[in-house]
Residue, then its C-alpha position, 0 to 999 in steps of 0.5 A: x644112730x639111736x636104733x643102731x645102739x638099741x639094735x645092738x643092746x638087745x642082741x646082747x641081751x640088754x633091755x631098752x628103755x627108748x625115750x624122747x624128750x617131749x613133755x613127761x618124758x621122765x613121768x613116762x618112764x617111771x610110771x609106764x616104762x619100769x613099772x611094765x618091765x618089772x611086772x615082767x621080770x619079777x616072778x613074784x610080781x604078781x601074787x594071789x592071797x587067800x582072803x576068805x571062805x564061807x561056809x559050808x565050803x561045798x557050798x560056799x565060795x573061796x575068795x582070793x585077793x589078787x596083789x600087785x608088787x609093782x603099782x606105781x608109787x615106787x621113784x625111778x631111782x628106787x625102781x631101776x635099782x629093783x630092776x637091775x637087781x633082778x636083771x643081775x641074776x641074767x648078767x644082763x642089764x638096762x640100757x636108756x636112751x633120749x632123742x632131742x635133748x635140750x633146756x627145755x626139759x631140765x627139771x625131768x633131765x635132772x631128775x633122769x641123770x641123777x638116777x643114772x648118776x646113782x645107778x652108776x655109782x651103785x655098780x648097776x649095768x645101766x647105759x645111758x645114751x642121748x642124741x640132740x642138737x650140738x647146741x643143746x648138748x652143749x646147753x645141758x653139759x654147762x649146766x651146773x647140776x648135770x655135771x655128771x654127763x661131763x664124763x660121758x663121750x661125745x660124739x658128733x654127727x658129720x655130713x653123710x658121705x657120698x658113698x653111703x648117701x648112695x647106699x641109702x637110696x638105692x638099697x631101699x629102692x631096690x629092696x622095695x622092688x623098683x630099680x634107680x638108675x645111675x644117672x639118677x642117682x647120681x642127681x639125689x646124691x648131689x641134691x642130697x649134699x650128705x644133709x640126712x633130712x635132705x635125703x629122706x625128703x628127696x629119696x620120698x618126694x622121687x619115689x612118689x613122682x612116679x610111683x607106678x613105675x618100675x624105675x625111678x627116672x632122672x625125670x622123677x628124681x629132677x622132680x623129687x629135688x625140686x620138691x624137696x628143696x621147696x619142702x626143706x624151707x618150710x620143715x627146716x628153715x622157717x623154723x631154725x630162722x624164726x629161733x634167731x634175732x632180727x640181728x642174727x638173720x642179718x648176718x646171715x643174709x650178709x653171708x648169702x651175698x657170696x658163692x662160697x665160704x664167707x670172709x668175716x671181714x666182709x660181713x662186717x663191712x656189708x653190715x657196717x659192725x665192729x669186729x666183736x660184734x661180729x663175732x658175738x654173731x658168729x658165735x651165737x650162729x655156730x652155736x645154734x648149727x646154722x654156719x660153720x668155720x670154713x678155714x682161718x676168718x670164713x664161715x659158711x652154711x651148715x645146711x644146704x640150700x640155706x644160702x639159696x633160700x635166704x636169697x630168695x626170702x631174706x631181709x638185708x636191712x642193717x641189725x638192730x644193736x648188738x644183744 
């Protein structure tokens, strides 16, 4: 989603500043990111300045100091404003963009969306876009010094529909020059379950089984999803289970004893809680993405073949008291 807005930036004309919120996202850009652009939009950038001459001058030499506007002491506010500035003159302007918000990294988001707050009140052409988890998001929106992104338009990101799941095998397949047949594609779309890791994880693991192959078979792409579903437990799994409380994990082996949505009541008689505990787990879980509401009083799974895994690996000894 974040290429597409960035594709589409710069054939407005637009320049983009793509980030992540790793580590020193927030120094990166201000003593890597602006200082580089500025140096190629400001004509006077760079500039060379006579220092001296030694005489006689047929037989001495000229000496010239070169002197760089643009070293890197200026802050971010102070160097986007110069870099709209010069921008302005082209009617063009600086779009931002940020993957995998979250807390982690709050004092460099302060520091970012602060910036970007001036620079809109200042009338600068700046855009800001991020992406993350709904959780983190929603982290950063209740945050009390990021009030500002309150204003922006939230979208979230559904399942995948089956049509473009389709789309998203067969024309990198056919564009790579090996052709997939529909009896095998229909089984990765399946597999898939509109889950975009998932097809990413089946579409390599079919493509690979075979490779030498002018067609991707239904045996390949049987292969592929059983090599997927097992990579999906170690790359997703382990670690979305490991972030949750011994209590949380519980919940969620509780819900896996069924086939489909899960009845809250239910869960609640299997792991022998009251009602607002209940509850209180439901809330956290929703939060961190890994149920859903499935209708009045059920949940379900989020992430596919979260339920089989947990069948598989799960621990369904009671909680500990609710935290």
């Amino acid at each position: 989603m974040l290429n597409a807005v960035e594709d589409i930036a710069r054939e407005e004309g637009w320049i983009v500043i793509s980030e992540t919120a790793s580590p020193g996202f927030a120094a990166r850009i201000s003593f890597d990111q602006l200082p580089s652009l500025l140096r190629d939009f400001d004509p006077k950038a760079v500039s060379r300045h006579l220092r001296g001459l030694t005489a006689p001058l047929s037989a001495g030499a000229v000496q010239w100091e070169t002197i760089e506007r643009h070293v890197v002491q200026s802050g971010m506010r102070s160097q986007l404003a110069m870099l709209t500035d010069l921008l302005d003159e082209h009617h063009t302007g600086v779009l931002i963009t940020l993957d995998e918000v979250h807390r982690q990294q709050i004092d460099e988001l302060h520091e970012l969306i602060t910036t970007i707050q001036h620079a809109f009140r200042e009338n600068r052409q700046v855009a800001f876009v991020a992406a993350g988890l709904a959780s983190s998001v929603s982290d950063l929106l209740n945050d009390t010094v990021l009030t500002f992104l309150r204003r922006a338009t939230r979208y979230t990101l559904g399942p995948v529909s089956d049509a473009d799941v389709e789309r998203g095998f067969r024309e990198p397949i056919e564009e790579a020059g090996r052709q997939v047949g529909q009896s095998a594609l229909d089984l990765l779309v399946d597999a898939a379950r509109g889950y975009p890791f998932m097809i990413q994880l089946v579409g390599e693991e079919a493509w690979d089984a075979n490779p030498g192959e002018p067609e991707i078979s239904r045996n390949d792409a049987r292969h592929g999803v059983g090599r997927a579903r097992r990579r999906i437990g170690s790359l997703v799994y382990e670690p979305a289970l490991g972030a949750t409380t011994p209590a949380g994990r519980a919940f969620l082996v509780a819900m896996s004893a069924d086939d489909g949505p899960s009845n809250i009541a239910d869960i609640r008689e299997r792991l022998g809680v009251t009602s607002s505990y209940a509850g209180q787990y439901r809330r956290r879980l929703m939060d961190s993405e890994l149920i859903q509401p499935a209708g009045h009083g059920y949940v379900d799974f989020a992430l596919p073949y979260l339920r089989e895994y947990l069948r598989e690996h799960g621990d369904a000894s009671r909680p500990p008291a609710a935290e």
